[in-house]
C-alpha positions in Angstrom: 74.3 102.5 73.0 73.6 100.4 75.9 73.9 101.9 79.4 77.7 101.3 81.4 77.4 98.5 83.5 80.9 97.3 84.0 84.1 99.6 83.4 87.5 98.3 83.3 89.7 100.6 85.1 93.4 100.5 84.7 96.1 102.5 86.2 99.7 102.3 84.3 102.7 103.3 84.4 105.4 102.7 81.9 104.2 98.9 81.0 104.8 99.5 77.1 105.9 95.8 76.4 102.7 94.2 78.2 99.1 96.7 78.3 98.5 96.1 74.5 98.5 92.2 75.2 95.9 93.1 78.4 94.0 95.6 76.2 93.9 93.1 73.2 92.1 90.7 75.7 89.5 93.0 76.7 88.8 94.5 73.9 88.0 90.9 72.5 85.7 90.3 75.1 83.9 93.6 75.6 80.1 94.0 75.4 78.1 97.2 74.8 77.8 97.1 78.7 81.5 97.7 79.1 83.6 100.5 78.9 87.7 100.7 79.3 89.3 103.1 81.3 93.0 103.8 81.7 95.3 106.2 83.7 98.4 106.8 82.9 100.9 108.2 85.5 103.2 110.1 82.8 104.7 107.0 81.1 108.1 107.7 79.7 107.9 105.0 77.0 105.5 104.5 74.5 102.4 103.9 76.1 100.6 106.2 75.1 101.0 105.1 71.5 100.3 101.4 72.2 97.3 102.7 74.5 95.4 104.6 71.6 95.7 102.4 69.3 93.5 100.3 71.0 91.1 103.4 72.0 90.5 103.8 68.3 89.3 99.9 68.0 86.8 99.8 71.2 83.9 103.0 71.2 83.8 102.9 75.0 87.3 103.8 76.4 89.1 106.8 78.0 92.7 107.7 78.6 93.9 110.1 80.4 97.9 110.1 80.7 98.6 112.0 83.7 101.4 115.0 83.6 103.0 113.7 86.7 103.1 110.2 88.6 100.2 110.2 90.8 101.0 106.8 92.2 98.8 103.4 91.7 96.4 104.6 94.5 95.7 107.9 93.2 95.5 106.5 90.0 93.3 104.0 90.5 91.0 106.5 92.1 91.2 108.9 89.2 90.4 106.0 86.8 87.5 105.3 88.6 86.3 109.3 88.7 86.4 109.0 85.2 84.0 105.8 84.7 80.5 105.8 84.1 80.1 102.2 84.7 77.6 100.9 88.0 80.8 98.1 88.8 84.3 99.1 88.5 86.8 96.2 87.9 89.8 97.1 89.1 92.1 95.6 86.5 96.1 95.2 86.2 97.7 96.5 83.2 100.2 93.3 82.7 97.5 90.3 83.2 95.0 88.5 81.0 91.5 87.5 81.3 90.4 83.9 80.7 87.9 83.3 77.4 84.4 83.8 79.2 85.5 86.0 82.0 83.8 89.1 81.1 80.4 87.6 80.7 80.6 86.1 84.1 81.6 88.9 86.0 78.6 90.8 84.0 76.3 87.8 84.9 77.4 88.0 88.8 76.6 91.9 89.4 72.8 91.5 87.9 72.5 90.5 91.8 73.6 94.2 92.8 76.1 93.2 95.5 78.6 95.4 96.9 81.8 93.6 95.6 83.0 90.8 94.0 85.8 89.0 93.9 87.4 87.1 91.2 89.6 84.4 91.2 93.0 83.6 89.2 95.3 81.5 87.9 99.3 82.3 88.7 102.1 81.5 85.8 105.1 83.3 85.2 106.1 86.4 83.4 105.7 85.0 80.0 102.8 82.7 80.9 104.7 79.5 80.2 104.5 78.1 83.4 101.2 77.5 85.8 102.5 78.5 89.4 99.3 77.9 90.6 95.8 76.8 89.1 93.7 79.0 91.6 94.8 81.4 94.3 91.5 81.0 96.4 91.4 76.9 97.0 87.7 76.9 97.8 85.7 74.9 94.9 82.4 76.8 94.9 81.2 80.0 94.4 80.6 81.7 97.5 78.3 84.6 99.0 78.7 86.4 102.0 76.3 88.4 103.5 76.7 92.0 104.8 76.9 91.1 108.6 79.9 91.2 110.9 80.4 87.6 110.5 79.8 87.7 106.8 82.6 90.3 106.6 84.4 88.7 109.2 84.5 85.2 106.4 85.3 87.3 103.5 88.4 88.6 105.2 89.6 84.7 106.4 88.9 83.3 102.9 90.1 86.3 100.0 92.1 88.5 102.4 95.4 87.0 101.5 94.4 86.6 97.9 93.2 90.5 97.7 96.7 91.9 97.9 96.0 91.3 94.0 93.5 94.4 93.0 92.6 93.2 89.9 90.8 90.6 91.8 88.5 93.4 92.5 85.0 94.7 90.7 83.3 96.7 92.9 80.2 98.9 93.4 81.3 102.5 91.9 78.8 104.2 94.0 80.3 102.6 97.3 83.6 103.4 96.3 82.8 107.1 95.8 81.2 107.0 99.1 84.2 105.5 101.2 87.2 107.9 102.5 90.0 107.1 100.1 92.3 109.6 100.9 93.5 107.8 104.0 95.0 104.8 102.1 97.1 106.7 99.1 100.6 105.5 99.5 100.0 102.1 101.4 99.6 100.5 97.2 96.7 98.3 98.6 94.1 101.3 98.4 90.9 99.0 97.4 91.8 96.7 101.2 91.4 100.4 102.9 88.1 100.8 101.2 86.6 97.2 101.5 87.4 96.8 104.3 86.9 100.3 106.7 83.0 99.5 107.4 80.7 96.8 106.8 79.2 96.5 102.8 75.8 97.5 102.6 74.8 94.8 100.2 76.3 90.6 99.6 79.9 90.1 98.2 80.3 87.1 95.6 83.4 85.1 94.7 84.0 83.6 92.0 85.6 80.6 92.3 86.4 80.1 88.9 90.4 81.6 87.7 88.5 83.2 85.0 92.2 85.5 85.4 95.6 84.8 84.6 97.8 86.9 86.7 101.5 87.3 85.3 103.8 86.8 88.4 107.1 88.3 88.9 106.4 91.5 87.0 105.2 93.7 90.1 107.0 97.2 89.8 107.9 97.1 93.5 110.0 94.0 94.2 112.6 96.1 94.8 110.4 97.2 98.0 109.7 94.1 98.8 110.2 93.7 102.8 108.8 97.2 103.0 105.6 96.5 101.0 105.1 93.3 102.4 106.3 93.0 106.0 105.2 96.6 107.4 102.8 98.2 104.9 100.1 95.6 104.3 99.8 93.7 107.4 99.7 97.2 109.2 96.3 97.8 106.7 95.0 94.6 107.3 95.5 94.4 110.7 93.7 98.5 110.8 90.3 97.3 109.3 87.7 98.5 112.0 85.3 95.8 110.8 86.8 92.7 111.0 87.6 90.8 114.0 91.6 89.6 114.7 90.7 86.2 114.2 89.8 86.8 110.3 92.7 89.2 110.0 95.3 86.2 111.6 94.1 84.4 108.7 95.6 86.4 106.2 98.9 87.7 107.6 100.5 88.0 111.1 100.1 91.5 113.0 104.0 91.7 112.5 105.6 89.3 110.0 109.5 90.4 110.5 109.0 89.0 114.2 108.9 85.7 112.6 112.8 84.4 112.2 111.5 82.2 109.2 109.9 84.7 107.0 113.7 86.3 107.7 115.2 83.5 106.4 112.9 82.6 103.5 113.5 86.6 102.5 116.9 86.3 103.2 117.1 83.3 100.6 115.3 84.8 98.0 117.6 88.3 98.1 114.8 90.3 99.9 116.7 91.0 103.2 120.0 91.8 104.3 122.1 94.1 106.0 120.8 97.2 104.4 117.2 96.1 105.5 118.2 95.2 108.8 120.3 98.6 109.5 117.0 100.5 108.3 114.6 98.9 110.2 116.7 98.5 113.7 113.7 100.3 115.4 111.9 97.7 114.9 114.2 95.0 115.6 116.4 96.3 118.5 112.6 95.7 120.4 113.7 92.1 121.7 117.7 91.4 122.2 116.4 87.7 120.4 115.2 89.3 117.1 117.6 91.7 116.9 120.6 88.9 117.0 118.3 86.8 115.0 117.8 89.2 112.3 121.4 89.9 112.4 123.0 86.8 111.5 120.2 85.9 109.3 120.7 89.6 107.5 124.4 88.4 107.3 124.1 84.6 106.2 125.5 83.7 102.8 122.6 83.4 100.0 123.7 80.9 98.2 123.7 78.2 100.7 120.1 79.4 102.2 118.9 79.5 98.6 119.5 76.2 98.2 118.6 74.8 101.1 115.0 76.5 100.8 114.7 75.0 97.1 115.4 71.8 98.5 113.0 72.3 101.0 109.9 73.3 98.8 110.6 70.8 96.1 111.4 67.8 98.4 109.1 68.5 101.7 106.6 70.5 101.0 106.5 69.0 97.5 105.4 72.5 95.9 106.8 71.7 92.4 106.1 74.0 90.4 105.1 76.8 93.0 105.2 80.2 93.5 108.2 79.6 96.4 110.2 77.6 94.1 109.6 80.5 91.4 110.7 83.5 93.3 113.9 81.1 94.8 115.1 80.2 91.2 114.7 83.9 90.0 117.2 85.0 92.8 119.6 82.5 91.6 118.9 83.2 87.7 119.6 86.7 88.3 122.9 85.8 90.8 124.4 83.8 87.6 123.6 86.7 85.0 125.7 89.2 87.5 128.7 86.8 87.3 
């Protein structure tokens, strides 16, 4: 048997009705350089089941199901222990790789760099709808060099796009060598890492969507203004080796300063009074936000809903979009509560 040179490491937790479809793909696609790995946090449903069933098609694969939930960052890092593979990709449990994906990412780490980075597709949670043809807009492969101003680029052009870890493949041997424990709990464990010195060796993107990523089936929606307003700007914005201009590419120091994000929230059922009342540390700083955030926290949905849909579809003529997506949802779910 070949020696490991790629290992697909998943982390899951209760995803019963979607991993087989994602193991099904890889499986298909799988060379004798590739093993599967796959954590389970203590599923309650049957994935365990749907997992092994698929362990007994591929010789290369290892589950372990966890007796308690670890969460994604710990078991991401335990998946990752458990591989024996020179890159680790690490892969979602809900999303699908494009025909020809595997051999391309196995083609791009014959180079040896530290990381690389590949692109995707966006549809929607049953893959009928393209959201977006390619997250990263650039429209050539691109290396960047292990430098401060290499790093410095690789933050400006796939920061924003990295929020997404199974973009990620990724030198085991630097990841083993990089503190980890510092990032459990922010869910963005592989920024922490990337990101904390300088890579020793070339990242690659490729620009290709060789991935179709299934949007609006993130288990943290609910935690939405947490997640994204405070947790991962604060880890962007902490990486030690990139300078504030790269970081200002990818996400504003603090977001909920910014009354529009509010009000784009606010119109998609991410923010209201609750939110505000929680976070009034953080608001009460200027007597502007605060009454801002306020009447924004209190403003019908409905209305603002519209309003934003209107905006997207007519102004920034973003039809089909992401935006537009996330805005319908909210109403889609408002009508089923009727």
């Amino acid at each position: 048997m070949s020696r490991t040179r790629l290992s697909l490491c998943i982390a899951t937790l209760n995803r019963a009705g979607f991993i087989g479809e994602t193991l099904a793909c890889l499986v298909a696609q799988a060379t004798d350089e590739v093993e599967i790995v796959v954590v389970d946090g203590a599923s309650t449903d049957n994935t365990r089941e749907i997992v092994e069933q698929y362990q007994a098609r591929w010789p290369k694969f290892r589950y372990l199901r966890l007796e308690k939930k670890g969460g994604v960052d710990r078991d991401y890092c335990r998946a990752v222990e458990l591989a024996t593979g020179d890159y680790c990709w690490l892969f979602t449990d809900d999303d699908l790789l494009k025909p020809g994906a595997m051999t391309a990412v196995l083609e791009a780490t014959r180079s040896q760099p530290s990381l690389i980075v590949v692109n995707a597709e966006v549809r929607t949670h049953n893959f009928a709808q393209q959201l977006s043809p390619s997250r990263v807009k650039l429209t050539a492969d691109q290396t960047y060099d292990p430098t401060e101003s290499g790093q410095n680029q690789l933050m400006a052009d796939v920061g924003d796009y990295l929020s997404f870890i199974g973009a990620v493949v990724v030198d085991r041997t630097l990841w083993q060598q990089r503190d980890k424990d510092s990032f459990f709990g922010t869910e963005f464990i592989h920024m922490g890492v990337i990101f904390q010195a300088p890579l020793p060796r070339e990242a690659k993107l490729l620009v290709h969507p060789w991935l179709v990523i299934r949007y609006g089936n993130a288990q943290w929606i609910s935690r939405h203004f947490e997640i994204w307003m405070l947790n991962w700007p604060t880890l962007v914005w902490s990486s030690p080796s990139v300078a504030d201009w790269a970081k200002s590419q990818v996400v504003p120091r603090e977001p909920w300063r910014d009354w529009r994000r509010l009000l784009l929230d606010r119109a998609m059922g991410r923010f209201g009074m609750a939110e505000y009342s929680r976070r009034q540390s953080l608001f009460h700083r200027s007597k502007f936000l605060s009454l801002a955030a306020s009447i924004i926290a209190r403003f019908p949905i409905r209305p603002l809903n519209t309003l934003a849909r209107w905006y997207v579809i007519y102004v920034a003529r973003k039809n089909p979009s992401i935006a537009l997506y996330d805005l319908n949802d909210w109403r889609d779910q408002a009508s089923r509560k009727r």
